[in-house]
C-alpha positions as CSV (number, residue, x, y, z in Angstrom):
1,X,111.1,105.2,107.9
2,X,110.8,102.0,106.4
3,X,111.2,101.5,102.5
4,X,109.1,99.3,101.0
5,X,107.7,99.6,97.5
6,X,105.5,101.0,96.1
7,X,102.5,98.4,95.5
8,X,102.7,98.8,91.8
9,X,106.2,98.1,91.5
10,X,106.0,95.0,94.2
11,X,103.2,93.6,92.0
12,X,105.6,94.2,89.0
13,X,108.6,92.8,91.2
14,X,106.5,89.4,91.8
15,X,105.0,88.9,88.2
16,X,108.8,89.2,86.5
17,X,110.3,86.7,89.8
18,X,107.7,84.2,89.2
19,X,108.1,84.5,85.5
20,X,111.9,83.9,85.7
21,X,111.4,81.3,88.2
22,X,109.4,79.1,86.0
23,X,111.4,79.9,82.9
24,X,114.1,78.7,84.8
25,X,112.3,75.7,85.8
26,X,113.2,76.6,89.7
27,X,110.3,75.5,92.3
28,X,109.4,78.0,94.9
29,X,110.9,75.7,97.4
30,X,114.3,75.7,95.6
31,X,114.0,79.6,95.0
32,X,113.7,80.1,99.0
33,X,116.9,78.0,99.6
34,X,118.6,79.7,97.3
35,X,117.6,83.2,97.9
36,X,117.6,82.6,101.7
37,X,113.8,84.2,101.6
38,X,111.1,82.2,103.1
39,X,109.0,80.1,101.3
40,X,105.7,82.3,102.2
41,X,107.3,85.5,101.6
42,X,108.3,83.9,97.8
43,X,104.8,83.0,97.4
44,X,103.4,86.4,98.3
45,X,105.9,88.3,96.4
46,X,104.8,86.1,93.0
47,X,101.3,86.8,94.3
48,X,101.8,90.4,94.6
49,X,100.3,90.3,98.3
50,X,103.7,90.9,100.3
51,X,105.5,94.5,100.2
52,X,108.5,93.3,100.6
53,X,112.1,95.7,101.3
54,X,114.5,96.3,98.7
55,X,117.0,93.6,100.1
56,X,114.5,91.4,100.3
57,X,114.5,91.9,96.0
58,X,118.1,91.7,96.1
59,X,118.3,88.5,97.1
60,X,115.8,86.9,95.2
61,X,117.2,89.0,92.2
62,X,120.7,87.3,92.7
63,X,119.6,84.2,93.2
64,X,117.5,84.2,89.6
65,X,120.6,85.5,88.1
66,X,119.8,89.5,87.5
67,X,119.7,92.4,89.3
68,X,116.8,94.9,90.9
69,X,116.7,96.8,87.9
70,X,116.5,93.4,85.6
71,X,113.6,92.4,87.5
72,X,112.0,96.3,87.3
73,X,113.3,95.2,83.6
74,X,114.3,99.2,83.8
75,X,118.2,98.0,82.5
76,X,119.0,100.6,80.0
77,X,114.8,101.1,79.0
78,X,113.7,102.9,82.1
79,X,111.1,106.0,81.1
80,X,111.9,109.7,81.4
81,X,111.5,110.2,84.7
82,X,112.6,107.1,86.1
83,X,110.5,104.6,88.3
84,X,109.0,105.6,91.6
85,X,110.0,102.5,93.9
86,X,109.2,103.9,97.4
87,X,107.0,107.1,98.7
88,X,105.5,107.9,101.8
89,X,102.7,109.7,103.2
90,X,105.5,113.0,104.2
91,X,105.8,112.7,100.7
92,X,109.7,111.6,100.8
93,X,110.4,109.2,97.8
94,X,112.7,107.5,95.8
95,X,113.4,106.8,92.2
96,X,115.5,104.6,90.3
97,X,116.3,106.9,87.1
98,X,118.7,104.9,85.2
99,X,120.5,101.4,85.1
100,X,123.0,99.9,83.3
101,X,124.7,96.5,83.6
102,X,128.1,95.0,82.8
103,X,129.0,91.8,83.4
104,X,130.4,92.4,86.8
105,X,128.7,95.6,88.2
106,X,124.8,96.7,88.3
107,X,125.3,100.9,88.1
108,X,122.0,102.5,89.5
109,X,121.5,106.7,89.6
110,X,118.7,106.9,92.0
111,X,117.1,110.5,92.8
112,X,115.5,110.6,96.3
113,X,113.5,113.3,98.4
114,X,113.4,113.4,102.4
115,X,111.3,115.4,103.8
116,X,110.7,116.3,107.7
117,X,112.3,113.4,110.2
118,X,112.0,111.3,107.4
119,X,115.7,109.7,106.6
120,X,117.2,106.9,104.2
121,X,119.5,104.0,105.5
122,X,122.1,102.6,103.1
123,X,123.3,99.5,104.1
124,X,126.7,98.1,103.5
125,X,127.4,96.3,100.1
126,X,130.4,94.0,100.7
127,X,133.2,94.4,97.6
128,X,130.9,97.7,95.8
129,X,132.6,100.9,94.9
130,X,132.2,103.5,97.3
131,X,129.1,105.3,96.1
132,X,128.5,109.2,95.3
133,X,126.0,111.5,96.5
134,X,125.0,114.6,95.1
135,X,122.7,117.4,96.5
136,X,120.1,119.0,94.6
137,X,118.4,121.1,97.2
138,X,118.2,121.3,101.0
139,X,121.3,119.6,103.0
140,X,121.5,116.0,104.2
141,X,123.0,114.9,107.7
142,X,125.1,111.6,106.5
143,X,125.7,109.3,110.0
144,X,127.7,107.0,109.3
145,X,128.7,104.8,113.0
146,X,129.6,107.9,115.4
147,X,130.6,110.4,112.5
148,X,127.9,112.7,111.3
149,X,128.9,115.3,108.3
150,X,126.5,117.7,106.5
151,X,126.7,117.8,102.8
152,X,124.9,121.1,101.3
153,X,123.3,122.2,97.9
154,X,125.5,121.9,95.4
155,X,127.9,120.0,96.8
156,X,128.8,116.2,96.4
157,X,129.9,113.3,98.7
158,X,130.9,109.9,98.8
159,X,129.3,106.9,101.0
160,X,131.8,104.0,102.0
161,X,130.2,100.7,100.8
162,X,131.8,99.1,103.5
163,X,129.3,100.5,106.3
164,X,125.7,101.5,106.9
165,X,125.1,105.2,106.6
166,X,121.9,106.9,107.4
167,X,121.0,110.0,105.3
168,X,118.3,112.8,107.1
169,X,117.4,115.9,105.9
170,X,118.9,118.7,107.9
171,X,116.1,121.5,105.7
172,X,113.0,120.8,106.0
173,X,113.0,119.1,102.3
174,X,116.1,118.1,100.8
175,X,117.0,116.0,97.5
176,X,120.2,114.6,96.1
177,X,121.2,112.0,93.1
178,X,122.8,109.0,94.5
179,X,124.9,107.1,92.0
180,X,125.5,103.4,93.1
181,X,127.9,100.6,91.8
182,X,126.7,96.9,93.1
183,X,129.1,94.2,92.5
184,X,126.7,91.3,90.1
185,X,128.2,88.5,92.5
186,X,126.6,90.4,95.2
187,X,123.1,90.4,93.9
């Protein structure tokens, strides 16, 4: 499965980047140096016409001096039930409940569903926290490299940050709460 956001949020994502941008008094040109994202991908994001993945965001979050939840502008404001950033037609999803920012770490409680074959991939975050997971119904299959371990209802586990993991459901519908610490260098 591939996570990309939801168009609402990317449209969102691009108005706040090409607002900070300018504020900022950055050119595209200089933004996609910085940020390491192409030029045309920049200029779609501001123009709400590319999707583009969450690391994508990241890095053009970092390099304008916030965080993914800065540019959602969800940092301690986000509604009731959180933002929806990613669905798909299985209906599997993901939402960024709550954010809160110190000077050095960006703390995110996401809640996601998998549903079916459907799984999540979390890739490594060089110098984070190792992250927590927490299952509200069902039970995820957590591969991390050659090791696979199950983590049931009701139970709770922690994700290295130092390596990708890939989280599947092993019921046919499974959620969990997925608290994550990212270093504010990082972004």
């Amino acid at each position: 499965m591939t996570e990309k956001l939801n168009p609402g949020v990317a449209r969102d994502i691009g108005r706040r980047v090409r607002a900070l941008r300018e504020a900022a008094g950055m050119s595209v040109t200089r933004l996609a140096q910085v940020s390491d994202v192409s030029r045309r991908m920049l200029t779609q994001v501001e123009l709400g016409q590319a999707n583009p993945s969450i690391g994508t965001v990241d890095k053009v979050a970092a390099a304008l001096g916030t965080t993914f939840p800065g540019l959602l502008g969800v940092v301690d404001h986000a509604p009731p039930a959180g933002v929806q950033i990613w669905s798909t037609s299985d209906d599997s999803w993901a939402y960024l409940l709550r954010a809160v920012e110190t000077p050095d770490l960006s703390v995110e409680l996401w809640r996601l569903r998998l549903v079916g074959e459907e799984g999540h991939r979390v890739g490594p975050t060089a110098g984070a926290p190792d992250s927590m997971l927490h299952v509200l119904e069902g039970t995820v299959r957590v591969a991390t490299g050659g090791d696979v371990a199950s983590v049931a209802e009701g139970r709770s586990g922690t994700l290295a940050a130092d390596v990708e993991h890939r989280i599947t459901a092993i019921t046919p519908v499974a959620a969990f709460l997925r608290v994550v610490m990212v270093p504010r260098s990082h972004r």
